[in-house]
N, C-alpha and C positions, 0 to 999 in steps of 0.2 A: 085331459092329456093322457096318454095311452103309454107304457113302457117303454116304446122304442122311442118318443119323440121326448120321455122324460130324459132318457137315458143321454139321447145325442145333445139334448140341451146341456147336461151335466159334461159330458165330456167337451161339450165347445168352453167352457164356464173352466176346467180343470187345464184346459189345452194353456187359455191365457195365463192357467194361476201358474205352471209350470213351468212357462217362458218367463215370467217374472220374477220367479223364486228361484232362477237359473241365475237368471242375469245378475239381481242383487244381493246372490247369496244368503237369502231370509227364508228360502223354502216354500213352496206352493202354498202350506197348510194356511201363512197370514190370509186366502185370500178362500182358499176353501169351507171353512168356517165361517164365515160371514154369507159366502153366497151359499151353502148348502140351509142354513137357519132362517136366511130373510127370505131368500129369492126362492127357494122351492121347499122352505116350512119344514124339515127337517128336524128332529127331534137334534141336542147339541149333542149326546152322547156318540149316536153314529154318526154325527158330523166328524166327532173328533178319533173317530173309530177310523173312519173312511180317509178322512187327513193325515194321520201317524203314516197309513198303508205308503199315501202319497206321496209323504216325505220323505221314506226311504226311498221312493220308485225318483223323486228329483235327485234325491245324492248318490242315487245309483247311475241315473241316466246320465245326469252333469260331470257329477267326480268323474269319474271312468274316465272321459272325454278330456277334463282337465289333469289329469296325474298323468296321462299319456301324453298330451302336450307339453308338460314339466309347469303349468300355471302352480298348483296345488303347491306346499308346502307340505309334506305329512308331516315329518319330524314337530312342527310348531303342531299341526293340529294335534298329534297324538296327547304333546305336553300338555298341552291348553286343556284337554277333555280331562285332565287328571283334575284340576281347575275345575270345570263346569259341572263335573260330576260331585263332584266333595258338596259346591256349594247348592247344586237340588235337591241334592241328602238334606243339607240343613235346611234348606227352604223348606220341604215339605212335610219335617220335623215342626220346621213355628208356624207355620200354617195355621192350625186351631188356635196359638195364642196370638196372632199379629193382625189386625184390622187393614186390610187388602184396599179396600176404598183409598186410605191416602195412600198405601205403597204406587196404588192405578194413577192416581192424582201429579206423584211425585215423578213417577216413571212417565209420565204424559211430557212434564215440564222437559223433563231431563230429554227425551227424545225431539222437541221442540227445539230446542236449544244445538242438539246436534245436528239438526238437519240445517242449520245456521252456518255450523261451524265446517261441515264436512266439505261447506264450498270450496275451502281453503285448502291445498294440495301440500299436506305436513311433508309426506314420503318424498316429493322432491326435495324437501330440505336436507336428506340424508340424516343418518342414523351418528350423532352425536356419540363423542368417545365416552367412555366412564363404566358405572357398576353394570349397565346393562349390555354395554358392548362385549363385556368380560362373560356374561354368564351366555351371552349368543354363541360365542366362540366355542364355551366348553361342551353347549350343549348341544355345539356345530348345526347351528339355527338358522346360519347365513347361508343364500344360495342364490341360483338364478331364475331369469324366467324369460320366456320368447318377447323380442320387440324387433318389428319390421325381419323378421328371419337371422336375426344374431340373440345370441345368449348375454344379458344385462344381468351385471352382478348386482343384489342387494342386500343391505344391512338391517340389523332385527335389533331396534333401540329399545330400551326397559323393559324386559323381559319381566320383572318381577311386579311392575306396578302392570302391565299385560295380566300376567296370573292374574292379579287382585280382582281385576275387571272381569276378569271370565268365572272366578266365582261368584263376583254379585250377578254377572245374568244369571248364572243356573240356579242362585235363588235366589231371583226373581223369578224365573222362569217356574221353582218349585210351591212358590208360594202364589202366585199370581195363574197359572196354568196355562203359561202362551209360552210361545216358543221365544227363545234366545239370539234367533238369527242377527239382528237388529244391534245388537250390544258388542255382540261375537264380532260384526264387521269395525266396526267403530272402535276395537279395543285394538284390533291389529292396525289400523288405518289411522288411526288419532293415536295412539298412546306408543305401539308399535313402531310405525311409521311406513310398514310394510306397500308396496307398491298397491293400488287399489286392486287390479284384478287377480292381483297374488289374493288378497284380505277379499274379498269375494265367492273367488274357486276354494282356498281353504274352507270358509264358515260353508260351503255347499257339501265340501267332506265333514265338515264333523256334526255338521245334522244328520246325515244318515244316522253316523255311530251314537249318537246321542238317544236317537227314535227308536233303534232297533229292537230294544228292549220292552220298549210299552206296548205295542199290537199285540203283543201275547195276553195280558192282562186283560183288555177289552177283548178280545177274540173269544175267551174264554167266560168272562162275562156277558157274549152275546151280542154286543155291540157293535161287531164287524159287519153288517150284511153286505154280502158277495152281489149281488144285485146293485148297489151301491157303491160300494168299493172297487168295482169291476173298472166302472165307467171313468170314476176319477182318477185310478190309477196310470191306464191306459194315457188320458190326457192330460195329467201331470207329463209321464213319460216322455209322450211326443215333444211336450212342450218346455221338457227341460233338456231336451236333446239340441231342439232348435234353438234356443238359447244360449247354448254352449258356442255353438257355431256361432252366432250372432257375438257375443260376450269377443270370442278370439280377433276378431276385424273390426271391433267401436272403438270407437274414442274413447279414452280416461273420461274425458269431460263430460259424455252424453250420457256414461254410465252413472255417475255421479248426481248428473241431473234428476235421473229417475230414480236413482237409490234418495235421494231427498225428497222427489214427491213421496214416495211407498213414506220414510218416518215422518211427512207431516201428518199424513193419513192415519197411520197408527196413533202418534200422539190424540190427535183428538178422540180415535174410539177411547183409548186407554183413560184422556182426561174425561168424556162423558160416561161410560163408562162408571168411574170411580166416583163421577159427582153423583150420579141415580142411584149407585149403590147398586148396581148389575154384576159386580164382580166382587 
């Protein structure tokens, strides 16, 4: 296999992962990583060099798309990152002292279990009165988002058990070294209540700001190769562009669908995974 033909296979491989990581707000990199390691032998470090690059080029391509449409929530994401960020710090603090095989194990179960649950559509039930509706109000959390070409108001329910969730993804995410997308949607979408493609477009924004910071560290370490990264950037990009577009005209239901295939998929890498002792 010769450069150009490595290359365009990579970028047809990055196109898909960027339409997916659009749509389910998980980010390319779930799918970039696995097909950069199996599918064309890739050492993991620039897999995961080449995926960071990615994952800002989907929250750049998608966000943009959805904040100008009004899907996005920033207000929730910016809070929530205050959240995800505290709790990687401490993930990657206990890192050396916490045995990551059953965290893989646990987090397998748990993602199993949601992709169960996520059938069930909480956000229609609306956002229940009480300590969470008080802390939405103050920290003016509530907004709207396009349906059929009118503006739908929604409510932002437990805001504070929200926080909690978004600090165990980021350490899980710190301790386990996989991305958060996965947790992030399921915390605004189950706990939340927030409408699905609101809890989608947000976790699409705050992957970027989460990532932006790591490529520097690998870049500098050597791990980025531009030859590599070129390719999958590009077709993240296209592919989370076309996703956006896609995401704005689907159904709640079909999105939904596919956001539950992507966490039974992970669940099992996460459960095998933790049971081999690969992580």
């Amino acid at each position: 296999m010769n450069v150009a033909e490595f290359s365009g296979l990579v970028f047809t491989g990055a196109l898909a992962a960027g339409f997916l990581g659009s749509l389910t707000g998980l980010g390319g990199g779930i799918v970039i990583v696995p097909l950069l390691t199996i599918a064309f032998g890739v050492d993991i470090r620039y897999a995961i060099g080449a995926s960071l690059v990615s994952v800002i080029a989907t929250s750049s391509g998608a966000a943009a798309a959805y904040v100008r449409e009004g899907y996005s929530n920033v207000r929730i994401a910016m809070f929530l990152e205050i959240a995800t960020s505290m709790g990687a710090l401490s993930g990657a603090a206990l890192a050396a002292f916490v045995p990551t095989s059953g965290l893989a194990i646990l987090f397998g179960v748990v993602l199993l279990y949601s992709a169960i649950a996520s059938g069930h559509d909480t956000s229609a039930e609306g956002c229940a009165s009480g300590a969470g509706g008080r802390w939405a109000e103050r920290l003016r959390l509530n907004s709207t988002y396009p349906v059929r070409g009118k503006r739908q108001a929604y409510g932002v329910c437990h805001v504070p058990l929200g926080f909690g969730i978004m600090a165990g993804a980021g350490a899980l995410s710190g301790l386990l070294g996989i991305g958060s997308g996965a947790v992030k949607v399921l915390a605004m979408d189950r706990a939340m209540r927030l409408p699905f493609k609101v809890s989608t477009t947000t976790s699409n924004f705050m992957i970027g700001v989460t990532a932006a910071a790591s490529p520097g560290v690998y870049l500098k370490r050597g791990y980025v190769d531009p030859g590599l990264a070129m390719p999958v950037m590009l077709g993240v990009l296209a592919g989370s562009m076309a996703g956006s577009h896609v995401l704005m005209r689907a159904s709640t239901r079909r999105l939904r669908f596919v956001f539950q295939g992507v966490l039974v998929v992970l669940a099992l890498e996460m459960l095998y995974s933790g049971i081999t002792g690969r992580i």
